[in-house]
C-alpha positions as CSV (number, residue, x, y, z in Angstrom):
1,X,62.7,-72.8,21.4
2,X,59.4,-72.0,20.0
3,X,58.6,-75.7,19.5
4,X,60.1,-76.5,22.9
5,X,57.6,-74.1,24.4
6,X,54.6,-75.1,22.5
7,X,55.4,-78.5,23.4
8,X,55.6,-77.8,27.0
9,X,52.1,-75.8,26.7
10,X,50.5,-78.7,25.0
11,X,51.6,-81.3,27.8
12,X,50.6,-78.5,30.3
13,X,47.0,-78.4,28.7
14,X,46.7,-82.4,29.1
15,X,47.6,-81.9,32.5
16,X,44.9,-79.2,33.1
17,X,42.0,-81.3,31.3
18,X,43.2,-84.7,32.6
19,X,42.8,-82.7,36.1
20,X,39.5,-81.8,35.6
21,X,37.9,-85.1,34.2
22,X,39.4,-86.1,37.2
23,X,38.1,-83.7,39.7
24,X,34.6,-84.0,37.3
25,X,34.8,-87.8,38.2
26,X,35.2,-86.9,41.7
27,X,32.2,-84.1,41.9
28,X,29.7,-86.5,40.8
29,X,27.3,-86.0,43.6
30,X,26.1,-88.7,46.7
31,X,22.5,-89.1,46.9
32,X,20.8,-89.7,50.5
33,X,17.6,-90.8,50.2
34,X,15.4,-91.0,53.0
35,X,12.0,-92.4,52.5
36,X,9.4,-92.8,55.5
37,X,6.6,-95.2,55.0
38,X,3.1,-93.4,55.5
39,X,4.4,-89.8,56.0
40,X,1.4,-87.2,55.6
41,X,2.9,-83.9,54.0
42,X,0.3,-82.7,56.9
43,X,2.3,-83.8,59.3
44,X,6.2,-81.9,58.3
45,X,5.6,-78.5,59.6
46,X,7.6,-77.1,56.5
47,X,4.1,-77.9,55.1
48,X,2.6,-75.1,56.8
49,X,-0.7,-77.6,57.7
50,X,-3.3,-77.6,60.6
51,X,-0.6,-79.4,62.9
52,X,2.0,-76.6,62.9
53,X,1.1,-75.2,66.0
54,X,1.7,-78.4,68.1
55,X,3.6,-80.4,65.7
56,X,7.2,-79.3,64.6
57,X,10.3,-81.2,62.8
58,X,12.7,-79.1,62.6
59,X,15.2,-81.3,60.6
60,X,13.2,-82.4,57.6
61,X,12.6,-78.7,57.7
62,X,16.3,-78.0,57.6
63,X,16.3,-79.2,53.8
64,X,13.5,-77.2,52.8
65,X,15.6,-74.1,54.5
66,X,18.5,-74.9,53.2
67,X,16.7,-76.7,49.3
68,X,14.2,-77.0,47.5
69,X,10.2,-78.4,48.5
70,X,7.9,-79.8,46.0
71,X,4.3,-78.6,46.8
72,X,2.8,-80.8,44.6
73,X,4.4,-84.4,44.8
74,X,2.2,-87.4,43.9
75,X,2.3,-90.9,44.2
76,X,0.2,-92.6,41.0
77,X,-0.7,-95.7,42.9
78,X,-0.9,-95.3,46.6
79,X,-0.4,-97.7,48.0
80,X,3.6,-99.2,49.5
81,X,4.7,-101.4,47.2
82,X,3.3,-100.0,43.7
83,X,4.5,-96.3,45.1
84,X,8.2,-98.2,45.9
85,X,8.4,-99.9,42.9
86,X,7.3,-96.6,40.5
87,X,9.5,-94.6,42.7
88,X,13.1,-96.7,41.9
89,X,12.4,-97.5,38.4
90,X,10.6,-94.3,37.1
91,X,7.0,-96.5,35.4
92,X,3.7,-96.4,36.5
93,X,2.6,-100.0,38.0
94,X,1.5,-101.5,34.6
95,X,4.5,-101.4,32.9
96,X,6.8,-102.7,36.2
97,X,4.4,-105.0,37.2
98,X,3.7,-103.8,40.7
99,X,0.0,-103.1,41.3
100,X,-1.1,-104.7,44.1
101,X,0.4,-105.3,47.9
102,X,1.3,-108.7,46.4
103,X,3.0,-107.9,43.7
104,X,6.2,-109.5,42.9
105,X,9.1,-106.9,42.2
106,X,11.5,-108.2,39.2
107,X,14.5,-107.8,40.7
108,X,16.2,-107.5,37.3
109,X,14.7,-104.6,36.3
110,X,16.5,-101.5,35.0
111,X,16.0,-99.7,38.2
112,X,17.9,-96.6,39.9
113,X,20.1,-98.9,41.9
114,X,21.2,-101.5,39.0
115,X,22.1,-98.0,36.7
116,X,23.8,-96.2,39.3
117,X,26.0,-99.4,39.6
118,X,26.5,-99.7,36.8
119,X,27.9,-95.8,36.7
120,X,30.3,-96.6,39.6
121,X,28.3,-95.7,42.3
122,X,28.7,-97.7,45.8
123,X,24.6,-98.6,45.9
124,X,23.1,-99.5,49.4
125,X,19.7,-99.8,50.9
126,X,19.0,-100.3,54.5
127,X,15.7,-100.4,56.4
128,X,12.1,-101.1,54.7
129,X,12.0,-102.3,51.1
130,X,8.9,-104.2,50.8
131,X,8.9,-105.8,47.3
132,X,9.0,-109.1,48.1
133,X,12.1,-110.5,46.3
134,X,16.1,-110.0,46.8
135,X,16.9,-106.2,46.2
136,X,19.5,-106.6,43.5
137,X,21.4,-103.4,42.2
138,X,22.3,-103.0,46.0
139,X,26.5,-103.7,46.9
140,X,24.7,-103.9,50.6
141,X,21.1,-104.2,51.8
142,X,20.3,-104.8,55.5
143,X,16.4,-105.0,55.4
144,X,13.3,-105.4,57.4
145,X,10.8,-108.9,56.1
146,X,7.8,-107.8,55.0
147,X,6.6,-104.6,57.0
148,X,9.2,-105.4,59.6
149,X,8.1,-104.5,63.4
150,X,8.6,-101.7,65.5
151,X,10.8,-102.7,68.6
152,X,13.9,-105.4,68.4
153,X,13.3,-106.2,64.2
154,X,14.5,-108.8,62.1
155,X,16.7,-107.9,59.3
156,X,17.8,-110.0,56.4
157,X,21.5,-108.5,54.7
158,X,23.2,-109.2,51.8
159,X,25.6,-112.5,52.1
160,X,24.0,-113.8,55.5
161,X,21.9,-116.4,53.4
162,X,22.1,-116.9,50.1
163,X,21.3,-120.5,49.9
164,X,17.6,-120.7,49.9
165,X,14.6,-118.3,47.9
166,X,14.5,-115.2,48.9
167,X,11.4,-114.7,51.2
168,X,12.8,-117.9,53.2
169,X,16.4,-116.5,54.5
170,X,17.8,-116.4,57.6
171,X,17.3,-112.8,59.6
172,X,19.1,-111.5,62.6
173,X,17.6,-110.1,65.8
174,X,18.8,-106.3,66.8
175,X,17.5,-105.2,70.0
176,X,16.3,-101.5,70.2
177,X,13.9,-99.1,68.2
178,X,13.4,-99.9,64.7
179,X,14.1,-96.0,63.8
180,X,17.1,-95.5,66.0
181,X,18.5,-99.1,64.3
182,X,17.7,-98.0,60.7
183,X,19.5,-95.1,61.8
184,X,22.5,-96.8,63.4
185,X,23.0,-99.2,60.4
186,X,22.9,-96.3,57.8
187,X,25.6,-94.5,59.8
188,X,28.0,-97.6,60.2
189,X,27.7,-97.6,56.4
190,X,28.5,-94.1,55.6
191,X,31.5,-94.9,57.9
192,X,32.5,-98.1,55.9
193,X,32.0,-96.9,52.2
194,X,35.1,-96.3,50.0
195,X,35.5,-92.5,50.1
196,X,36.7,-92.4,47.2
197,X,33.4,-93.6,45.4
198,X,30.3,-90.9,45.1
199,X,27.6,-93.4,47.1
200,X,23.6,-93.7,47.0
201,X,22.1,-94.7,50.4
202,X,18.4,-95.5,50.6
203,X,17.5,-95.3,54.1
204,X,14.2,-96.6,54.6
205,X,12.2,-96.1,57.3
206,X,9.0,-98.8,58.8
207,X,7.6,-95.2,60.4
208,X,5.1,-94.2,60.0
209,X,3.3,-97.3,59.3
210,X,0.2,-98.6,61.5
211,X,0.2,-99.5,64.5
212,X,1.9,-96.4,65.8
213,X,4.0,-97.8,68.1
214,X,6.1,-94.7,69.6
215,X,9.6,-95.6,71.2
216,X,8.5,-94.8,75.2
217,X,10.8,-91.6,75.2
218,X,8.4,-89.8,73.4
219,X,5.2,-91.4,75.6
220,X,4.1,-88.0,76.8
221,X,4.5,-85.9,74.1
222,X,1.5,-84.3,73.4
223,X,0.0,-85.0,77.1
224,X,-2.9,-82.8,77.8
225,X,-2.6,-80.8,74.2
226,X,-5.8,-81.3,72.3
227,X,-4.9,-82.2,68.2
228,X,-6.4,-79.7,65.8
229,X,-9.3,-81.7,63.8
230,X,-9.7,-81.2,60.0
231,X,-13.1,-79.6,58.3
232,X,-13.9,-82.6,56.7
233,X,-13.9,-84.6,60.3
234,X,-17.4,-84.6,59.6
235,X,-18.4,-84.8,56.2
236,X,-21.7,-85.0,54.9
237,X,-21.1,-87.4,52.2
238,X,-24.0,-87.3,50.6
239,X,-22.6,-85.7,47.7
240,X,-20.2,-88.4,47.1
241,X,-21.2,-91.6,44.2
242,X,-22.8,-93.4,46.9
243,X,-20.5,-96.9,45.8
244,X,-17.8,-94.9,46.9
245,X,-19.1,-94.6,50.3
246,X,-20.2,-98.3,51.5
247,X,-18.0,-99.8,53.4
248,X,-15.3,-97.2,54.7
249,X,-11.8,-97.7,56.4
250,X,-12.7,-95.0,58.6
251,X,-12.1,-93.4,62.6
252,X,-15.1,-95.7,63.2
253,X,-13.6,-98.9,62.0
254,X,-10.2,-98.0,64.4
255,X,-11.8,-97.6,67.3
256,X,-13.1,-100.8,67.3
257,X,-9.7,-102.2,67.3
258,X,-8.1,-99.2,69.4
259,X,-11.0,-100.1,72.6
260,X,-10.3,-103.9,71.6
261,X,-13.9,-104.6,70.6
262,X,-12.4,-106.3,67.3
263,X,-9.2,-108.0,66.6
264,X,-6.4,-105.8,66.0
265,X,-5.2,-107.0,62.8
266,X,-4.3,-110.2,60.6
267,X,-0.8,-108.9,59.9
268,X,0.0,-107.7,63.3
269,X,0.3,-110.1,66.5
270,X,-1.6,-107.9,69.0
271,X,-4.7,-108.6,71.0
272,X,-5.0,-105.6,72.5
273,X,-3.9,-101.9,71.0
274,X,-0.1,-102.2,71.4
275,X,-0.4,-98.4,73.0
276,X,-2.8,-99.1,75.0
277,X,-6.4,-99.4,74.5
278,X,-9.1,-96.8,74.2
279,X,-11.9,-96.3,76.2
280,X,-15.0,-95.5,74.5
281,X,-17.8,-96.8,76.8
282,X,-20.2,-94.9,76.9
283,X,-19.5,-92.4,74.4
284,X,-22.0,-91.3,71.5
285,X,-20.9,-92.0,67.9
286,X,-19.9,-88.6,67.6
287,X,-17.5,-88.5,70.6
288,X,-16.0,-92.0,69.8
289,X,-14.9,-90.4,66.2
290,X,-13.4,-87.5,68.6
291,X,-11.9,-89.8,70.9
292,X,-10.4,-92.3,68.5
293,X,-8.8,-89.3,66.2
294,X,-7.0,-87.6,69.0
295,X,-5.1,-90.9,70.2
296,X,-4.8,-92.1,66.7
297,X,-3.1,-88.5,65.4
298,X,-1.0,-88.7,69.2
299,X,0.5,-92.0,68.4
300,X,1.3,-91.4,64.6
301,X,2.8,-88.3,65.2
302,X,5.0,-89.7,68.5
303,X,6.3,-92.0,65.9
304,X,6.9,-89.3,63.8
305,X,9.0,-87.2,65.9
306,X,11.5,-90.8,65.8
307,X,11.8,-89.7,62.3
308,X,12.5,-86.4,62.7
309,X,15.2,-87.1,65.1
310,X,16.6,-89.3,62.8
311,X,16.8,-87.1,60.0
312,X,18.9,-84.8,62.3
313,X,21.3,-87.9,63.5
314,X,21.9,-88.2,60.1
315,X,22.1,-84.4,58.6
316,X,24.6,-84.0,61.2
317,X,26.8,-86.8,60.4
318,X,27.4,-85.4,56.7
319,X,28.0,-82.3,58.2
320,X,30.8,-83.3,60.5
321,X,32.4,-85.5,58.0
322,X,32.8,-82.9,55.3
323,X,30.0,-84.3,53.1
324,X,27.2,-82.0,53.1
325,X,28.1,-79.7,50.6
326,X,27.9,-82.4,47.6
327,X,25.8,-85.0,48.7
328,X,21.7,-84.7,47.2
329,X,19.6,-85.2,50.7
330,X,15.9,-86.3,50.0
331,X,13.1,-86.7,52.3
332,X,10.1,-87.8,51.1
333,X,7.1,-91.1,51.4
334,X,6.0,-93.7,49.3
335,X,2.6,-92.2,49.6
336,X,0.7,-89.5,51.8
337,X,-1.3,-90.7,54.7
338,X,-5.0,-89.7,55.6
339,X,-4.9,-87.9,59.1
340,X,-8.8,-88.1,60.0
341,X,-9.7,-86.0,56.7
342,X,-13.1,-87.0,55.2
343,X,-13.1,-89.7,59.1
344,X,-10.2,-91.8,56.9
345,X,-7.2,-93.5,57.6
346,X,-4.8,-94.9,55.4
347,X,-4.3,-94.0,51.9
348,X,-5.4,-95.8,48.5
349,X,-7.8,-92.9,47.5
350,X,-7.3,-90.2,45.0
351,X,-8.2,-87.7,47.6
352,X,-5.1,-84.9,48.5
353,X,-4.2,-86.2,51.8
354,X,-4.0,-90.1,50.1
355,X,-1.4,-88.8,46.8
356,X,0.7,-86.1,47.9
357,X,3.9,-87.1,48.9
358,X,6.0,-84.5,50.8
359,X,9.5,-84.0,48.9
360,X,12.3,-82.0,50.1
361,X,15.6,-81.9,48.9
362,X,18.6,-79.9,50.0
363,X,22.0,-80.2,47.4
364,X,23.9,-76.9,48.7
365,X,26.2,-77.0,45.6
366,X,23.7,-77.0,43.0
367,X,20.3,-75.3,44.3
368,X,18.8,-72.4,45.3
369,X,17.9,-72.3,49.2
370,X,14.5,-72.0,50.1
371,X,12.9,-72.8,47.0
372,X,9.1,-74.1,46.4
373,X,7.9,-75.7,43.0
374,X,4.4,-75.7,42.5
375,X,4.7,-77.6,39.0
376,X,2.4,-81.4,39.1
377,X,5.4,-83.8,39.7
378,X,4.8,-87.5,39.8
379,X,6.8,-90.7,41.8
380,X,7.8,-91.7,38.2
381,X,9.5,-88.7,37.8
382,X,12.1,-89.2,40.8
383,X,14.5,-91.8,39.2
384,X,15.2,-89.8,36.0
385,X,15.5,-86.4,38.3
386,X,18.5,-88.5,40.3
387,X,19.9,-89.9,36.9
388,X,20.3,-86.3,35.3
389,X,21.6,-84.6,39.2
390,X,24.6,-87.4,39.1
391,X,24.9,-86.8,34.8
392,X,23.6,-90.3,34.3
393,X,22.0,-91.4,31.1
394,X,18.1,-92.1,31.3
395,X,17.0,-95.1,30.1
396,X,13.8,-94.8,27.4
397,X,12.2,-97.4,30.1
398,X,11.8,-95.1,32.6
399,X,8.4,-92.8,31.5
400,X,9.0,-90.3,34.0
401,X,10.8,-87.0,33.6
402,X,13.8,-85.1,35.3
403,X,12.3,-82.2,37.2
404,X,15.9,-81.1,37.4
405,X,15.6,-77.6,35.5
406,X,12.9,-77.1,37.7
407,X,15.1,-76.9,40.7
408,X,17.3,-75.1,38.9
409,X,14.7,-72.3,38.0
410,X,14.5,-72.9,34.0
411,X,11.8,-72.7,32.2
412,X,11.1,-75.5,30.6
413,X,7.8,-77.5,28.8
414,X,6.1,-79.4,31.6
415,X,3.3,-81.8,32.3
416,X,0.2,-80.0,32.5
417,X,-1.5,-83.5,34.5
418,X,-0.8,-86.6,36.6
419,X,-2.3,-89.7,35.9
420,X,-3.2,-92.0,38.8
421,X,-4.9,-95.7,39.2
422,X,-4.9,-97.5,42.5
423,X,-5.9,-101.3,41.3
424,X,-6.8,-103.1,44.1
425,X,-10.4,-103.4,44.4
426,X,-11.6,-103.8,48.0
427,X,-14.4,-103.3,50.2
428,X,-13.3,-100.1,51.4
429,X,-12.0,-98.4,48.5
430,X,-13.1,-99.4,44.7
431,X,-10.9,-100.3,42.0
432,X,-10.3,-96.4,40.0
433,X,-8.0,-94.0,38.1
434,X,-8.1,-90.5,36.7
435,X,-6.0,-86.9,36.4
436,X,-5.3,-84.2,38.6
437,X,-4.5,-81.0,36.9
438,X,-3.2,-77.8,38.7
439,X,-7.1,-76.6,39.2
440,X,-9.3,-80.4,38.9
441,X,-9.6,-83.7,39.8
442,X,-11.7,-86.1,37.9
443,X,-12.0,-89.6,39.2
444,X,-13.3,-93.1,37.2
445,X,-14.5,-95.3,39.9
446,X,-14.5,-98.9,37.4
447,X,-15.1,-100.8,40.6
448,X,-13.6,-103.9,39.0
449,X,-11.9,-106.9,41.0
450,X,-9.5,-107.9,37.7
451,X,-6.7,-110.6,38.0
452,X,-6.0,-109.9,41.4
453,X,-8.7,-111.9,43.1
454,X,-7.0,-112.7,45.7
455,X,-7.7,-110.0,47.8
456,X,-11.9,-111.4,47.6
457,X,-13.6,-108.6,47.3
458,X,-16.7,-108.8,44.8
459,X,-16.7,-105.8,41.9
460,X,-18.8,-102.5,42.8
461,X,-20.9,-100.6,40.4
462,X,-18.9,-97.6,37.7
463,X,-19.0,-94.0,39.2
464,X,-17.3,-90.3,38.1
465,X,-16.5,-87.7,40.7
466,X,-14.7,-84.3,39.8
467,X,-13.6,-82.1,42.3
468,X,-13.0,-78.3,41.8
469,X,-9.5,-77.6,43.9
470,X,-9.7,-74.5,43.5
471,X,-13.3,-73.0,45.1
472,X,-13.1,-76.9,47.2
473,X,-9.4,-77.4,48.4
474,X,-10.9,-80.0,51.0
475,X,-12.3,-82.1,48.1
476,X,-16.0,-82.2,50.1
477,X,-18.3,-80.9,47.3
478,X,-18.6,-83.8,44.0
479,X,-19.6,-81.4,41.0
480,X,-19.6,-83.9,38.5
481,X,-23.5,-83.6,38.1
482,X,-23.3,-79.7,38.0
483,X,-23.9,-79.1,34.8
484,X,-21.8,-75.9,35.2
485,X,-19.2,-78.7,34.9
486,X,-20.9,-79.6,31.7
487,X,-17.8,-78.6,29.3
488,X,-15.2,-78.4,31.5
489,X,-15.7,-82.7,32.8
490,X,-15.7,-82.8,28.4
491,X,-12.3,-81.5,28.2
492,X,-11.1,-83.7,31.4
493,X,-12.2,-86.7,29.8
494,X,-10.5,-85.5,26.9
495,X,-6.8,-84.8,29.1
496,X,-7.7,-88.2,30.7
497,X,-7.7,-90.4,27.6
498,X,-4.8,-88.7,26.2
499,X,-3.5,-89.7,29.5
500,X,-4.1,-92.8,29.4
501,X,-2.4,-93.4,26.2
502,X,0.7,-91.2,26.8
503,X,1.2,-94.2,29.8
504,X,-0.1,-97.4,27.5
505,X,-2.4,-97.9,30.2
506,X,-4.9,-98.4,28.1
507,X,-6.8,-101.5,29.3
508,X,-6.8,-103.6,25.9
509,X,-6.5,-106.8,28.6
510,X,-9.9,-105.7,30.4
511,X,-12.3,-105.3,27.9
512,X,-14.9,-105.3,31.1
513,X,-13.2,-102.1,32.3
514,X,-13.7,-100.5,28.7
515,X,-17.0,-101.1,28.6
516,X,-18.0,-99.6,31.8
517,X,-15.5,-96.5,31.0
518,X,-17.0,-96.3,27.4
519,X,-20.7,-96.5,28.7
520,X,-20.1,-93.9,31.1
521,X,-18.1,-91.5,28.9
């Protein structure tokens, strides 16, 4: 009897723990990832920026209410397709090859979607990818060519053509908004996945890339409402390394192509400004600045609110199909985006606006509503994060590191610096890399055109700049001649080669960089 019954126990226990591998299996948790191209943290009102009185997005909001926000999310190299390509495989651009905006992406790297995979995951992307070659790892990728367009896009997908190199398939025509589409197609997705399968989705959106073009329901938002301008509108740059400051991809530069006095771009087929051009006739220099910064911020942030909407299409699907409550939602950008700060546009710069990434990310089974994390988190640290949320070994390739005990409020050793270099020397911004701690910023301007020439632009003279962030949050005030500075620009030097070789970006290829950095050391 007593054997019966330990027998029966013992085939009751292997029920019981066969059970929960089971439902253990089943618990591994989706991942949503939505990524926005160009998507200041300025402009999310979770944010709490200059733009919260006239600017709201109440979704993307929703997952810091209901998660976690990163306060200080950087990109190391901003710029699309280095930020895209550190983001999924978790290495800053030197080691996966991705520096430049010409970059060629080795599709056969160890990157989230080929590990994930690999773990059993259904893997999809849909909407902007932007590394030039086939995005392998993916079961099913519908995405945009290049930087794709705004209004009735081209989309390549997985099995439509297969027979020729990548960059020379066959696309298909969808009429309609390229948000609302990327929207559409993620949706039909969700509804066509095995259920039975924990899924990652990257859903990729072309917003808010240049040229602003706003879908027309949103034409008269912001009518008659006059856009807050930043303190550093206005600069007096004279404090700045003066190489830094020569030729600048400023307000000034758009409003020759918003008023049609220049052509509108190379990349883009537009004569005139596709919303309509600006009229500056007669305007001092000062007023033209004004003038182009108020339409500029009203058409980036129309195409914003596309997003926004999005976000809430999608939120809203999870929740009426019973998924919410395990599925990892992320919104973030491959970069920040200048908003008229310091008269810029674009990105590239190691200036705030440029780095910071917004990051939100709402898992209601596993984190703490509501929460903000101040800790210095990098793009490289994003894969490894996912890999330890869905219990997935991290590979030693990936040099970032899970910022998961940071969600879940442990204390843990963490990085007390982020290392940044954007490569691509051009006219308007020089070639550079250097730290950001928690309280400084100190910048090496190397001004160096190296092997990728093909951009044309001739090398610049060396220059430092070291911002205080915490007595000069707007970055306008370049101590590193203060000789206040004196010990403090010793021990960021210091942090930075340290840096430097923690990353193996270390420059033994370029011994003309070395010898600049060494000279002014």
């Amino acid at each position: 009897m007593k054997i019966l019954s330990f027998l029966i126990l013992f085939i009751y226990a292997g029920i019981l723990i066969s059970c929960s591998e089971k439902n253990e299996q089943k618990q591994r948790p989706n991942i949503l990832f939505i990524m926005s191209d160009d998507h200041a943290s300025n402009a999310i009102s979770a944010y709490d920026s200059r733009l919260n009185k006239i600017n709201k997005t109440p979704n993307i909001d929703r997952l810091a209410n209901e998660g976690i926000l990163l306060e200080n999310c950087f990109s190391t190299n901003s710029i699309c397709s280095p930020s895209r390509a550190s983001i999924i495989t978790g290495q800053y651009s030197h080691i996966n090859g991705v520096r430049t905006l010409k970059s060629l992406f080795n599709p056969d790297s160890n990157h989230i979607g080929h590990i994930l995979q690999k773990a059993g995951y259904q893997t999809a992307i849909i909407g902007k990818w932007h590394l030039h070659s086939e995005p392998k790892g993916f079961d099913f990728w519908e995405v945009l060519p290049g930087q794709g367009v705004y209004f009735d896009p081209e989309f390549k997908e997985k099995g439509l053509d297969e027979t020729t190199e990548y960059d020379k398939r066959k696309t298909k025509t969808i009429k309609g908004y390229v948000t609302d589409i990327i929207t559409d197609l993620s949706i039909k997705w969700l509804k066509k996945r095995d259920p039975k399968k924990p899924f990652i989705l990257m859903m990729h959106h072309k917003a808010a890339h240049s040229l602003w073009e706003y879908n027309k329901k949103y034409e008269h938002l912001f009518d008659n409402i006059k856009i807050p301008e930043p303190v550093s509108l206005f600069e007096d740059k004279s404090h700045r390394a003066p190489e830094t400051t020569k030729k600048e991809n400023n307000l000034l530069f758009l409003s020759k192509r918003m008023s049609g006095q220049t052509k509108v771009s190379s990349v883009h087929k537009f004569d005139n400004w596709p919303t309509g051009n600006l009229d500056i006739s007669d305007m001092t220099r000062k007023e033209i600045i004004k003038a182009t910064y108020q339409k500029y911020l009203k058409d980036y942030l129309r195409v914003v609110a596309s997003v926004d909407e999005s976000v809430g299409r999608i939120l809203d699907y999870l929740d009426k199909n019973g998924l919410a409550e395990n599925t990892i939602v992320i919104y973030t950008s491959d970069q920040g985006m200048f908003l008229g700060e310091h008269q810029y546009l674009d990105k590239r710069w190691f200036f705030e606006e440029s780095i910071k990434m917004p990051f939100l990310m709402r898992w209601p089974r596993e984190l703490k509503a509501g929460t903000k994390i101040s800790e210095l988190i990098a793009n490289v640290d994003i894969a490894p994060t996912l890999l330890n949320c869905t219990g997935t070994g991290i590979p030693k390739s990936m040099q970032g590191h899970s910022f998961y005990p940071l969600m879940k409020g442990k204390p843990i050793k963490w990085q007390k610096s982020v290392y940044y270099r954007y490569w691509m020397q051009r006219g308007t911004t020089p070639a550079h890399f250097g730290i950001r701690t928690k309280r400084y910023k100190l910048i090496f301007y190397y001004g160096l055109n190296l092997d990728t020439k093909s951009y044309g632009d001739p090398d610049s003279k060396s220059a430092w700049e070291l911002y205080d962030l915490k007595n000069d949050p707007h970055e306008m005030n370049n101590v590193y001649h203060n000789p206040e500075y004196e010990e403090i620009i010793k021990g960021l030097k210091i942090q930075l080669e340290k840096k430097r070789q923690e990353v193996g970006d270390t420059d033994g290829k370029y011994p003309e960089v070395l010898k600049r950095y060494n000279a002014a050391y």
